[in-house]
C-alpha positions, 0 to 999 in steps of 0.5 A: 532231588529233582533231576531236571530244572526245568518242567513243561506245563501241561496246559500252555505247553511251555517250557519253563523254570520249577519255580513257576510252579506251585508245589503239590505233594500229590505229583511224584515230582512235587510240583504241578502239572501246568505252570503258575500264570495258567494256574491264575488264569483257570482260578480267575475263570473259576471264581468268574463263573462261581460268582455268575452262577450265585450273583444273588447270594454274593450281592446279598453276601456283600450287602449285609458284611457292609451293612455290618462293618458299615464304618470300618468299610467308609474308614478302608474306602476313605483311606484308600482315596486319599492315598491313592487319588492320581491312580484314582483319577487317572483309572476314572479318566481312562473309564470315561474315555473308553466309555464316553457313548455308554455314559451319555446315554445313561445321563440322557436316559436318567435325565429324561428319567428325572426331570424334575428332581434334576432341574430342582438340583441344577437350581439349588446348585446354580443358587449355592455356586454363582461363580461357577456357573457363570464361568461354565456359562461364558466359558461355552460362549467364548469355546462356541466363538472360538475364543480365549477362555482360560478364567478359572473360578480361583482366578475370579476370586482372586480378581474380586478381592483385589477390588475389595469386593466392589464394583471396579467402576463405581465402587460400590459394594453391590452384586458383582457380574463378569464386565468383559474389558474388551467386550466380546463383539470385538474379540476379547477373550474370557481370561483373567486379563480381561474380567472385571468385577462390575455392578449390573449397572456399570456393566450395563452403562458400559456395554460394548464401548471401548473404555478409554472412551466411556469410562472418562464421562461416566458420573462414577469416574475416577482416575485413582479407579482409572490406574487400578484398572489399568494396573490389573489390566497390564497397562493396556 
């Protein structure tokens, strides 16, 4: 029966609690000389410098356990991910800001690097999603003019099918582009309130007019289209 309940760690040269100690038979009190957290913080520095001084073997270790339990580690991996994927994010978004020079440089380095295989992958991804690189692009435009700039790509889905897909000024099932309401010489914003689904051709006769003005002579006018217009818009 030990006499004391307390015991000083030879490394740290606290005084703390015998339950903060690992048991070891070879000590006459049963116990070991430095306390648990100093324990943990020489087996860390241990198993660092292990691993610095064989990197080889352990990289090459680790490859051929992957390479052998390839499935079972995408299932470990996969299931990991969908259960903890806000600890994820946010572990990636404390990286990013603490790193956020070291990973522009290596984009630019592996850019500069790669120019042709990036520019063939920005193409097939330009070609494969339209509607997000258009809202990137004008997003910048409205972010470089200091305005409004909230459109997300759902949004824009969701505008496009309350016109069913066509153009909102002719009708017709053609191409659809981004038709600022309010064009963005005169201030208007990129948000929900003032995209509209057009042709190339109603965006292009549209331009920068104001529409109670342009829309009334148009040869496409409607005024059952006039109201649905108006509707989505707010009534403005």
């Amino acid at each position: 029966m030990r006499k004391t309940e307390t015991k000083i760690c030879t490394k740290c040269g606290k005084e703390t609690q015998l339950i903060n100690f690992y048991k070891d038979k070879s000590h006459k009190d049963g116990l070991r000389s430095i306390c648990k957290d100093c324990d943990k913080e020489t087996d860390k520095k241990r198993r660092a410098l292990y691993y610095e001084t064989h990197k080889d073997k352990m990289t090459e270790y680790s490859r051929k356990y992957f390479e052998t339990n390839k499935k079972h580690m995408h299932e470990i991996h996969k299931n990991y991910d969908k259960n903890n994927k806000e600890i994820i994010a946010e572990r990636k978004k404390k990286y990013y800001k603490n790193n956020t020079v070291r990973i522009a440089k290596v984009g630019r380095t592996y850019v500069l690097a790669n120019k042709d295989s990036v520019n063939k992958y920005k193409r097939q991804y330009r070609k494969n999603n339209p509607d997000k690189t258009c809202i990137y692009a004008e997003k910048r435009r409205a972010i470089k003019l200091q305005l409004p700039h909230t459109l997300t790509t759902q949004q824009w889905r969701d505008t496009k099918q309350y016109f069913n897909n066509r153009c909102c000024y002719c009708n017709r099932e053609l191409p659809l582009t981004q038709e600022h309401f309010i064009a963005v010489s005169k201030g208007g914003e990129y948000t929900k309130k003032n995209i509209l689904p057009s042709c190339g051709s109603c965006n292009s006769s549209k331009g920068t007019k104001l529409f109670d003005l342009w829309y009334p002579k148009y040869r496409y006018f409607s005024k059952e289209r006039e109201l649905k217009i108006l509707k989505y818009l707010g009534g403005k």
